[in-house]
VEXDREN-80901 format. One record per residue (C-alpha): x, y, z; residue in one letter. Coordinates in steps of 0.25 Angstrom, whole numbers, padded with zeros to 4 digits, always signed. Example, Ala and Ser with C-alpha at 12.3 -4.5 7.8 and 13.67 -1.06 7.14 Angstrom:
2
+0049-0018+0031A;+0055-0004+0029S;
//
This chain:
213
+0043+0015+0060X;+0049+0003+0052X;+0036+0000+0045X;+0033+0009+0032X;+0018+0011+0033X;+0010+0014+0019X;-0005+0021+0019X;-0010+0017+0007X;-0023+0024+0002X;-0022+0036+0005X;-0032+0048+0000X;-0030+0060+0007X;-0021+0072+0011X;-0024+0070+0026X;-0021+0055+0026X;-0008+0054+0019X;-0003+0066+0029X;-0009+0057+0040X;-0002+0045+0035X;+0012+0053+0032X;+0012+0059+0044X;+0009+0045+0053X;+0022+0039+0045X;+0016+0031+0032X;+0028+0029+0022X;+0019+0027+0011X;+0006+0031+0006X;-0003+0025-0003X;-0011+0030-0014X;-0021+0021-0019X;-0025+0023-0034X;-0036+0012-0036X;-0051+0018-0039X;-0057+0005-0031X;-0051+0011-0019X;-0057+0019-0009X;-0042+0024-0008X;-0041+0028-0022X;-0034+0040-0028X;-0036+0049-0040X;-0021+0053-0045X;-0023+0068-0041X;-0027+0066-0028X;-0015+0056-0025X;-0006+0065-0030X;-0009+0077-0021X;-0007+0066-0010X;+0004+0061-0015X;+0010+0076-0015X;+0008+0077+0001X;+0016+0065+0005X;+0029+0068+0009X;+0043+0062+0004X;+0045+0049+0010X;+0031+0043+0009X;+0029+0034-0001X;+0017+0036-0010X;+0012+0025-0015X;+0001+0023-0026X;-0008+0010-0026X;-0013+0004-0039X;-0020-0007-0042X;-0017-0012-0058X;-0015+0001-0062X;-0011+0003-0077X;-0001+0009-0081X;-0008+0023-0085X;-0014+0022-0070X;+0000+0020-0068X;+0006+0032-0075X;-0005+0042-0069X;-0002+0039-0056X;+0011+0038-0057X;+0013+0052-0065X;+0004+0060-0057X;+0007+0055-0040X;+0019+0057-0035X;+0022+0041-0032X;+0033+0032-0024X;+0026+0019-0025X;+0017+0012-0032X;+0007+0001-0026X;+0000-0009-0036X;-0011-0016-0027X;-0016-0023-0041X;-0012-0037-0048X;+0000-0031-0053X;+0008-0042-0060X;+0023-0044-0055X;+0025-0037-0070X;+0016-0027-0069X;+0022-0022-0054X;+0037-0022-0063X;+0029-0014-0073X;+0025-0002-0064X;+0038-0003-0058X;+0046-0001-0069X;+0036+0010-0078X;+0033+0018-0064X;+0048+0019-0057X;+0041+0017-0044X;+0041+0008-0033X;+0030-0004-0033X;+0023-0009-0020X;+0015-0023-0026X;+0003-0025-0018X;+0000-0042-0015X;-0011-0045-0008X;-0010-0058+0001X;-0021-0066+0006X;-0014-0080+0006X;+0001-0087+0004X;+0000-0088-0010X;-0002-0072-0011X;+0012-0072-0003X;+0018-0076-0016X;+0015-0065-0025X;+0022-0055-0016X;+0035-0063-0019X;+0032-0060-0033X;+0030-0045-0033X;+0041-0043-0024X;+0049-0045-0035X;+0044-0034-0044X;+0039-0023-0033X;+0046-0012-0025X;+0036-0015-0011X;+0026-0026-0009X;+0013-0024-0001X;+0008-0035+0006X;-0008-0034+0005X;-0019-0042+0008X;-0026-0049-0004X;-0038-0042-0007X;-0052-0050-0006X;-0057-0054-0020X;-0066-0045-0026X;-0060-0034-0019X;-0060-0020-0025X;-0046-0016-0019X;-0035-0024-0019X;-0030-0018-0006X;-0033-0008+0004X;-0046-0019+0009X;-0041-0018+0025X;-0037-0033+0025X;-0027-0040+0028X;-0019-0052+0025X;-0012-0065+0034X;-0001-0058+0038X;+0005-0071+0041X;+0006-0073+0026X;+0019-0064+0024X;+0022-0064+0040X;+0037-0060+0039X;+0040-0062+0024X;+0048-0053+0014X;+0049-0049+0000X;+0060-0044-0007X;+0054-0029-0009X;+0047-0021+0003X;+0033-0022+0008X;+0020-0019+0012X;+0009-0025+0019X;-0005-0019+0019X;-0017-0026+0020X;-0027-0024+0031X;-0017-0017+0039X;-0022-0007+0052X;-0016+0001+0064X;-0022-0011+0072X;-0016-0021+0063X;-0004-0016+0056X;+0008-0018+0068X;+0003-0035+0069X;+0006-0036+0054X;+0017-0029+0054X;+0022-0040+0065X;+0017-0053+0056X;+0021-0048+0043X;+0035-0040+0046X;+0030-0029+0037X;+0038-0016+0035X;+0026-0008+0028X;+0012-0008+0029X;+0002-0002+0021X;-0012+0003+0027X;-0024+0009+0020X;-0039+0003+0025X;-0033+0001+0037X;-0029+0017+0041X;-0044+0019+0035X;-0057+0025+0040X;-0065+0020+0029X;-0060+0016+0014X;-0051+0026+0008X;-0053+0034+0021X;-0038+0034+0029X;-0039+0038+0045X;-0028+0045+0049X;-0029+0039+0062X;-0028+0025+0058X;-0014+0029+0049X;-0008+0033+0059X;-0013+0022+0069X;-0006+0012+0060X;+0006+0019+0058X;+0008+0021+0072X;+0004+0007+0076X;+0015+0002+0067X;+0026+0014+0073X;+0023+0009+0086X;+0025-0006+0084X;
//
């Protein structure tokens, strides 16, 4: 499979074996009270223990301070951190350099002019991911189920890797992959029976939609 596949939001034992075993390359752990996908540290540690070498665990953040920071960071065993937040460019080089991990800058696109900010963090970040714009007044800045125009990056690169998420599904997930020439996706409503809830049959629908592609 030439496409690397991230579950983000990940809660329990049961679905981060379900999504280690169907093939995902990275698992997320989201780390944001808001969400129905959120962590306490102890808990994603114990998940963090049960993923095996060579998947990436990931951590999702959303403005996190330093100290949020540093608690994280010094108790879950980590590859990756996500900031889903209004991170500055500065603030992105920050965590980078205090952290020593690798740094996936979330963007969310609604428009052209949102294009252009992703230009900008590619210069500071390890990965970007691609998301759609949350709606305003939204509570979460991702992991709503919708997606974006994927006309707006069709075919387009940065100079680092990247993601695109944002209202992907097994239904869905091959035709963006076609009009955006994506190498990584990253799914969590969409593999969800109900918020926070992940069904083991729809990870391992959209992993196996993408292998059969």
């Amino acid at each position: 499979m030439d496409t690397r596949v991230k579950i983000c939001g990940l809660k329990t034992p049961e679905a981060v074996a379900t999504a280690v075993e169907a093939g995902a390359h990275y698992l997320g752990f989201v780390f944001f009270p808001k969400s129905p996908r959120h962590l306490e540290i102890p808990a994603a540690r114990a998940l963090a223990f049960e993923v095996p070498v060579g998947v990436a665990k990931v951590a999702l953040v959303v403005n996190a301070t330093d100290e949020e920071l540093d608690r994280i960071t010094g108790e879950v065993p980590l590859d990756m951190l996500q900031l889903h937040g209004k991170e500055s460019p500065e603030r992105v080089t920050e965590i980078r350099a205090r952290y020593g991990l690798p740094v996936m800058k979330a963007v969310g696109v609604a428009e052209p002019a949102d294009v252009q900010a992703l230009d900008a963090y590619g210069m500071v970040c390890d990965q970007l991911l691609v998301d759609a714009k949350a709606p305003k007044g939204a509570d979460l800045p991702g992991g709503n189920g919708l997606a974006f125009d994927w006309r707006l990056i069709s075919k387009r690169g940065w100079n680092r890797p990247w993601m695109l998420a944002g209202g992907l599904t097994p239904e869905n997930v091959v035709l963006a992959i076609q009009m955006t020439g994506a190498k990584q996706v990253d799914v969590s409503s969409g593999v969800e029976s109900a918020p926070g809830v992940k069904d083991a049959g729809k990870i391992r629908a959209f992993i196996e939609a993408i292998r059969a592609a």
